[in-house]
C-alpha positions in Angstrom: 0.0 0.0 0.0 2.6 2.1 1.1 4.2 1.8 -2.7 1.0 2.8 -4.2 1.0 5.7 -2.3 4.4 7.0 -2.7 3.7 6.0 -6.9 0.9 8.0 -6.7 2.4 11.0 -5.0 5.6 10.9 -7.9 3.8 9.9 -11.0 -0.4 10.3 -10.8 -0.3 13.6 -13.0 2.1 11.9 -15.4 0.1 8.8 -15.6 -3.3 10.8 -15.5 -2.0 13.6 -18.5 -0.3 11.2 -20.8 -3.3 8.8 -20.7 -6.1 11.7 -21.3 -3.9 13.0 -24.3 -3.3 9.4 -25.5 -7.3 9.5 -25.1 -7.9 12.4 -26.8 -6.1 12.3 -29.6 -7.7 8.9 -30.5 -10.9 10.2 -29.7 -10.4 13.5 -32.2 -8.8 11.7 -34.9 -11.6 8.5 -34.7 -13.7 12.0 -35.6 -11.7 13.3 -38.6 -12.1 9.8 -39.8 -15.9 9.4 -39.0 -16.7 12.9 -40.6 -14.1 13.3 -44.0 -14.2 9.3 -44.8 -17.9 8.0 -43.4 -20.0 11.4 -43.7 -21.2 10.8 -40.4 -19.4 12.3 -36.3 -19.5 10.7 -33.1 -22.1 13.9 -32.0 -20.3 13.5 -28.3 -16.9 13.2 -29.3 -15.9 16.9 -29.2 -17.5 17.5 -25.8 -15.7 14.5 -24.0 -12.9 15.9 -25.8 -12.9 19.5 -25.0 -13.7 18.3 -20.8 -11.2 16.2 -20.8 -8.3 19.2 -21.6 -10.4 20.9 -19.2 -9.6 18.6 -16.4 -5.9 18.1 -18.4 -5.1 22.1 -17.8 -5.9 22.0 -14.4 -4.0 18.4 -13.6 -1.2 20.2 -15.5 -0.9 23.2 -13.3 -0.2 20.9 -10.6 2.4 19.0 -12.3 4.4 22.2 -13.1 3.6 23.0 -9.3 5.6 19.6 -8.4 8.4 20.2 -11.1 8.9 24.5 -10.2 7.9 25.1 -13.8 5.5 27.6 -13.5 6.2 31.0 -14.7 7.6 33.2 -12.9 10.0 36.7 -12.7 13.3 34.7 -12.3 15.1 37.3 -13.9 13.9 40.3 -11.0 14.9 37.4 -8.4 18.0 36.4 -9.6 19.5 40.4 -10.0 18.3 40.4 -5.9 21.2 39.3 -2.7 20.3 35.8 -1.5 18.8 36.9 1.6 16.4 39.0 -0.5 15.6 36.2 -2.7 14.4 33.3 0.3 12.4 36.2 1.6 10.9 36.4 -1.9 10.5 32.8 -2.7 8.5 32.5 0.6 6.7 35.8 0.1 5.4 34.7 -3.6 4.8 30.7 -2.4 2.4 31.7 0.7 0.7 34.1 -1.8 0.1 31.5 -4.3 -0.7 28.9 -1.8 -3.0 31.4 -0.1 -4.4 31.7 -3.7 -4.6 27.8 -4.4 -6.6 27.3 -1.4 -8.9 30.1 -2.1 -9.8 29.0 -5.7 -10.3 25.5 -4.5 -12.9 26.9 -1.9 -14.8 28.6 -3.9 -14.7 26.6 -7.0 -15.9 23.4 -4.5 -19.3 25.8 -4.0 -20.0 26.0 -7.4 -19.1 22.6 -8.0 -21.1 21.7 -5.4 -24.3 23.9 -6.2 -24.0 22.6 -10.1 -24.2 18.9 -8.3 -27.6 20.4 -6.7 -29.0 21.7 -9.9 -28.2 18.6 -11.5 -27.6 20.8 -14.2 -26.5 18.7 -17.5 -23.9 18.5 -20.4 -26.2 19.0 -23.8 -24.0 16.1 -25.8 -22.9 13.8 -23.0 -26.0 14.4 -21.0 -23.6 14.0 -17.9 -23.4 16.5 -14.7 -21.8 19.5 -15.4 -20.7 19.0 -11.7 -18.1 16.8 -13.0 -16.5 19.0 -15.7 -16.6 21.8 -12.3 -14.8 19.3 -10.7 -11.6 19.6 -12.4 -11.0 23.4 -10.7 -11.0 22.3 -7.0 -9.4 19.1 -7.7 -6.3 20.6 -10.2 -6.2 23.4 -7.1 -6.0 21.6 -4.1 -3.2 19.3 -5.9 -1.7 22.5 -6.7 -2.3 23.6 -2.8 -0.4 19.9 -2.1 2.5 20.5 -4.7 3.1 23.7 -3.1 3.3 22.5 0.7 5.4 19.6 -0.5 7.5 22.8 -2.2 7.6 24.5 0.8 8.5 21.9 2.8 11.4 20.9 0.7 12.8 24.3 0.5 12.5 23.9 4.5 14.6 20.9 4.6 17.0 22.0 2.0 17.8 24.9 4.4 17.7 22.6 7.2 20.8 20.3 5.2 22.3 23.8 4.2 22.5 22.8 0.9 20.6 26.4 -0.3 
């Protein structure tokens, strides 16, 4: 159990994007095909395929989270005296992690209340709940990724290897 876990923790948003792209590309060229050679679409197709980069973006995020790709002024930072630079890395991560948590509050209400209107996808005819879902999920992985950030800068200090 304890390898799941820590497989989960170090590849789930590699496993989960490179499977939902494998997925949708299928899915979009299976289209092409079905409308250019057959004259006929999969009418549901383009909805699955347009949620699922939904739910990719926001999986994504995370991932660049985890890696310390995101964008970012390294430039500004890197002109700045070391002690100016750990006050700025902290500064801008409990910002962004205030931020993280904030989004994944609110976007768990709307999620929530689109579950209690039962309110519908017009191909799929699947809760747009689910599609919602992606925001709090994607942000409170990012909120994860950036306390697992954090806490590694912490111990890097800790080993004096920053």
């Amino acid at each position: 159990m304890k390898k799941l876990l820590l497989l989960l923790d170090d590849k789930f948003e590699e496993i989960f994007l490179v499977s939902t792209l494998f997925f949708s590309v299928a899915l979009i060229f299976t289209q092409v095909v079905m409308r250019y050679a057959f004259s006929n679409s999969i009418y549901w197709s383009e909805e699955l395929a347009r949620y699922l980069f939904i739910w990719q973006a926001w999986i994504a995020a995370s991932f660049a989270t985890k890696r310390s790709k995101h964008i970012n002024l390294d430039v500004v930072v890197n002109l700045c005296p070391p002690a100016i630079q750990k006050i700025l890395f902290w500064v801008a991560h409990i910002l962004w992690l205030s931020f993280a948590l904030y989004m994944t509050r609110k976007s768990a209400d709307l999620t929530h209340m689109l579950f209690l209107r039962k309110t519908i996808s017009a191909a799929m005819q699947i809760r747009m709940g689910w599609v919602y879902l992606a925001v709090p999920f994607g942000c409170g992985l990012m909120s994860f990724r950036l306390v697992q950030v954090m806490v590694s800068k912490l111990r890097s200090y800790k080993r004096g290897t920053v």
